[in-house]
N, C-alpha and C positions, 0 to 999 in steps of 0.2 A: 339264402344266407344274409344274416342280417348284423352289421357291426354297429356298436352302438358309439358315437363320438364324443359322447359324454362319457364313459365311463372311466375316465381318469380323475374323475371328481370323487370316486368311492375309494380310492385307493390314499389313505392315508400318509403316505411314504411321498407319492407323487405331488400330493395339496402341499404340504411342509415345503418340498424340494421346491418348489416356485412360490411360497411366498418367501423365503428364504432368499431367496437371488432378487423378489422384486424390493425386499425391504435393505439387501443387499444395492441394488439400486439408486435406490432412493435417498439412503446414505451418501452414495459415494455423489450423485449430484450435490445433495446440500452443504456437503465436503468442498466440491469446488465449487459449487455458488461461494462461499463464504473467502474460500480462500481467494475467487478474484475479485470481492469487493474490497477485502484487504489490502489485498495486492494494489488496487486503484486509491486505495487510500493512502497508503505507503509512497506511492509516485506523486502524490500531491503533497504529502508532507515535505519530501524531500525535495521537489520543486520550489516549496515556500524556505526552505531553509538554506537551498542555494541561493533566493532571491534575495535573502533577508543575509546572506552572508556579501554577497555584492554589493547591496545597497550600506552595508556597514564598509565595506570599502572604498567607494565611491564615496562616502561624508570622510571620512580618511584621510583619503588624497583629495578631496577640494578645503578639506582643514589646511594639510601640510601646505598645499599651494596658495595658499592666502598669506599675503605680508603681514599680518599682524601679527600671526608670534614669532615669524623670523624678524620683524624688527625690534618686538622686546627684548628676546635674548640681542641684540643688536647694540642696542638704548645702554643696558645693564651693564656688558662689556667696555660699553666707552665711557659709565661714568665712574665705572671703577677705575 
C-alpha cells in the first residue's frame, strides 16, 4: 500500500484553502508591521510635543522671572 503525500496538491478546494490563510497571513503581518511603525512614530511625535510644550514653559518662567518687565509695569506706575 502506497500513500502518496502530495496528493493534496490535486485537490482544488485544499490549494485555495491554504493560500487563502497564507495570504490571510501575510496581511495580517503587514497589518501589524505597519501599525507598529505608526505606533513608534506616534510616540516620538508626542515626545517632541511634550518637549516643545516644556521648553515653551521654561522661556515662560525665565521671561516672568526676569526684572525687566516687572520693572516697567514698575517705572509706568510711579510716573503716573
Amino acid at each position: 500500500m502506497y500513500i502518496d503525500p502530495l496528493a493534496w496538491t490535486e485537490d482544488v478546494v485544499a490549494v485555495a484553502v491554504m493560500g487563502f490563510v497564507a495570504l490571510a497571513l501575510v496581511l495580517v503581518l503587514l497589518i501589524a508591521g505597519l501599525w507598529y511603525g505608526k505606533s513608534k512614530r506616534r510616540n516620538v511625535e508626542r515626545l517632541e510635543r511634550r518637549n516643545s510644550i516644556r521648553a515653551s514653559m521654561h522661556s515662560l518662567r525665565s521671561i516672568n522671572s526676569s526684572h525687566g518687565f516687572n520693572e516697567l509695569g514698575y517705572r509706568r506706575g510711579a510716573v503716573s
